[in-house]
C-alpha positions, 0 to 999 in steps of 0.5 A: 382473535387474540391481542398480540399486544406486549402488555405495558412495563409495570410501574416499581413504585417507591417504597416507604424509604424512598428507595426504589429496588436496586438503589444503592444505599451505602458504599464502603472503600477499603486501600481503593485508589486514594481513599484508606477507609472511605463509608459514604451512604448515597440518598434515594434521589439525585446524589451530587459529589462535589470537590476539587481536583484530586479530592477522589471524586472520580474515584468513587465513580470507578468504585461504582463501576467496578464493585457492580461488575464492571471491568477496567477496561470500562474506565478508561483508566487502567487495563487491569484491577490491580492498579486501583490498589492504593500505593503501598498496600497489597489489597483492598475492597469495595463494599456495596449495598443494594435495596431489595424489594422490601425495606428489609431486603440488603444485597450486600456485594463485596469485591476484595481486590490485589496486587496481583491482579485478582478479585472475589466476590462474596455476597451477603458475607459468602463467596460466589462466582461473578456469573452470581452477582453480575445476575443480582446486578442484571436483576435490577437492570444495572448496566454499567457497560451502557454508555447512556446509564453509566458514562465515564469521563475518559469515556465521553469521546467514545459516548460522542462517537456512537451513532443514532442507531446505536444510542437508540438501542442503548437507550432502550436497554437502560429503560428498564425493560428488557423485552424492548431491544429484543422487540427491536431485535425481531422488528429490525430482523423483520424489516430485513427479512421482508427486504430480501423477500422484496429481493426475492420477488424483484429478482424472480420476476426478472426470471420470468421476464427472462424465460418469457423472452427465452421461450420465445426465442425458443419458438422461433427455433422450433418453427426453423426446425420444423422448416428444415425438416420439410426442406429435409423431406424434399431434397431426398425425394429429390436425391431418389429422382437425380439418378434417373434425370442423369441416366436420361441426360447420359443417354442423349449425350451416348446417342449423340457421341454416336453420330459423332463416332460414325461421322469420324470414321468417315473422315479417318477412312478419307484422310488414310486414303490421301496420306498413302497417295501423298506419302511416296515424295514426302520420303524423296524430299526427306532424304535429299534433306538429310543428304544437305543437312550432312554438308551444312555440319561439315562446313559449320565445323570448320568455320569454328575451327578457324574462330578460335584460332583467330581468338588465340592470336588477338589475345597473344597480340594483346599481351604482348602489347602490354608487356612492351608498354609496363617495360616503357613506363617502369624507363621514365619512373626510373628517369625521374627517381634519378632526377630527384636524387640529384636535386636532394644531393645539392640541397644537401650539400648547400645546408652543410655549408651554411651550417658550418658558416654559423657554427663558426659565427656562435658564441662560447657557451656559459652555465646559467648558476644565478638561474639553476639556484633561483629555481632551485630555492622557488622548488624548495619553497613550493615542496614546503608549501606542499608539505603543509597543505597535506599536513592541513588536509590530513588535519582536516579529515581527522576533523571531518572523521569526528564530526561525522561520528558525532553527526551519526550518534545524534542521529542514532538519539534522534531516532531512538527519541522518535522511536519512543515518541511514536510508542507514545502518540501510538499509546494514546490513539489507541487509549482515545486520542485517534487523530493525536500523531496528526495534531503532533505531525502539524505542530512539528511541521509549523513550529518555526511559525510560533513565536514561543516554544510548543510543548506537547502532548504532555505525555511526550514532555515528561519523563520520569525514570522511577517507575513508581514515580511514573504510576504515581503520575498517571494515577492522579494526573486527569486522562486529557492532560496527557494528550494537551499541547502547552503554548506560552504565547496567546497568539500561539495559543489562538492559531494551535486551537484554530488548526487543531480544533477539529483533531480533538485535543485540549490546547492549554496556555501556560504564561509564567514569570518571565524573570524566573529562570526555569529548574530541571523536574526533579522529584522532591523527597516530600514527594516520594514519602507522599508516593509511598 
């Protein structure tokens, strides 16, 4: 049997030089970001790049990046090419050179690069399509896109987020082999595949357990079956045997009706016999009854004939009775009406006479002027008072009017600021900042909490209106201090770090003079010639 065995990954030895193949041994920079002109020959072994802020260190990592292939993207900084042109030119270039195997052997790569957002590359002084160059680079195993072989620092928070799986894989494409992820490609497709086929097997096997039970179900069924049809069997042979059991049964009941038959004939000859001797006084009797019957109709008759007469006279009695008693009652209500008439008729005639007696006694009557005038001018007064309550109301919703005006351009600013504010945080969380509209919405809600004000993020704080002036900014200003929150308090400082430190978002602390009055932010004239 063969060894299966994937043979060990050859040892690249150094060469006289010290250089290993792919290293790179020099890089050229042409109008790329901040440098004009910038020729830098890196050593074989570990290569450090120290300096201040803003002396272009982190622009000779983006040169590396993009001069081996790498996209804008990748850096974090910008979405498109163009944007590394340094300000003021229309292009530029990267130029670097790669060991080959031998000593000898130089892989010139150059990527010419320009405002309008183009590149070309060229290798060894001649123009390629980036599919060439991109498989130099994968040659030497350079992989500007693996996080644990290249790692921006506007990219360390993505670098953070990745998973053990993840890093694991991206560790083994950066070994140097590339047969490993995909060893580790076909290993973890065949511990998959032998989960399902151990799915496979579980679920077959509840299958079977499941048929077992259903055929045994089944053979309960068939026994049934085979029971119904011997059931089946016995009842037609039972079916062929009713009929004559029935004929036999029929047979005895006719022989019995039979006897009866005879036994009846007897009696009827009997009870005709007797109904004959019995039949000549019935008729005597039935017709000295009808001769009765005859006389009792008669008789009924003119009892009713009476009956109704005496009905007639009872109620004829009766109507008459209650015509005399309405005739009486209508008498005394008209006796009474008269009575009262009477007595109102007097009443009258004495209040006509007491009235009379006190006109007599009442005194000459007199205009009340001094009154009539008094109430006239307390009028006046009041109607003038009216007047200049409505002169106030009117003043007072023409002021209303205004503030309400007033009130909705405040608001329409308002919005239109938080509008942009959103398009801000939105920005941001989607260039790495994933929690900053939380750390914004906290600040917002506990800003009466502080004793200073809280700026931030810086993003939203500045505003330039001179769109150069703006890219100028954003080029040479570091990526986290855009998402900062700027306290001027410590104690404030202290509770945003504890509240926020989860959200991942720098916190910085500015204490200035206090005597100093603070200057609008204005862009120098200095400024603007270095811009341009």
């Amino acid at each position: 049997m063969a060894d299966c065995r994937p043979s060990k990954r050859p040892k690249i030895s150094r060469g006289e030089d010290d250089y290993m193949p792919g290293n790179i041994v020099e890089i050229e920079l042409h109008n790329f970001m901040t440098f004009d002109t910038l020729m830098c020959k890196p050593g074989p072994r570990l290569n450090l790049v120290v300096g201040p802020n803003g002396s272009g260190k982190s622009s000779l990592v983006c040169a590396i990046a993009l001069g081996l292939g790498g996209e804008p993207q990748l850096l974090g900084r910008a979405s498109s090419i163009a944007a590394f042109v340094k300000r003021g030119e229309e292009s530029g270039y990267i130029k670097i050179s790669l060991r080959g195997y031998t000593k000898e052997e130089l892989l010139n790569i150059m990527r010419k690069i320009d405002t309008r957002n183009k590149s070309e590359w060229l290798f060894n002084g001649k123009v390629v399509p980036k599919k060439d160059v991109v498989e130099v680079i994968q040659r030497f195993n350079i992989q500007v896109n693996n996080l644990t072989q290249f790692l921006p620092q506007d990219r360390v928070c993505e670098f953070a987020k990745l998973t053990p799986v993840q890093l694991l894989e991206e560790t083994e494409k950066a070994v140097g082999d590339p047969q490993l992820p995909v060893q580790h490609r076909a290993l973890v497709d065949k511990s998959g595949e032998l989960k399902k086929l151990e799915r496979n097997i579980q679920r077959n096997g509840e299958y079977l357990n499941q048929l077992r039970l259903l055929n045994s179900e089944q053979e309960r069924d068939v026994e049934r079956v085979r029971q119904r049809e011997e059931l089946l069997e016995k009842a037609e042979s039972m079916k062929k045997k009713l009929p004559w059991l029935k004929y036999d049964a029929k047979r005895a009941e006719f022989m019995e009706a039979k006897e009866q038959e005879k036994d009846a004939k007897k009696k009827l000859d009997e009870a005709a016999k007797s109904l004959d001797d019995a039949r000549e006084p019935i008729e005597k009797e039935q017709a000295v009854k009808a001769a009765e019957d005859a006389k009792c109709k008669k008789i009924s008759s003119l009892l009713d004939g009476n009956a109704k007469k005496r009905m007639q006279l009872v109620e004829k009695e009766n109507s008459l009775g209650a015509q005399v008693r309405s005739k009486y009652n209508e008498m005394e209500e008209l006796k009474r009406q008269e009575a009262s008439r009477q007595q109102r008729i007097l009443r009258a005639k004495e209040e006509l006479i007491s009235a009379e007696v006190e006109l007599a006694n009442l005194p000459p009557y007199e205009t009340p002027k001094n009154e009539l005038e008094k109430l006239g001018a307390q009028i006046m007064e009041l109607e003038e008072i009216a007047r200049e309550k409505r002169h106030q109301k009117a003043e007072k919703e023409r002021l209303l009017s205004h503030n309400n005006g007033i009130l909705r351009q405040s608001i329409d600013r308002l919005r239109d600021m938080e509008n942009t504010n959103n398009k801000l945080l939105h920005a941001l969380r989607k260039s790495g900042a994933e929690k900053i509209m939380d750390a914004y919405r906290w600040v917002q809600e506990h800003r009466n909490e502080f004793n200073k004000e809280v700026y931030g993020p810086a993003l939203l704080e500045v505003k330039v209106s001179n769109r150069v002036h703006a890219d100028y900014l954003e080029g040479h200003i570091a990526y986290y201090i855009w998402k900062s929150f700027i306290t001027q308090d410590a104690q404030d400082r202290d509770t945003v770090v504890k509240n926020l430190g989860s959200l991942d978002v720098p916190v910085i602390n500015h204490v200035g003079d206090g005597n100093r009055e603070e200057e609008p932010f204005h862009v120098s004239e200095e400024a603007c010639f270095d811009m341009a």
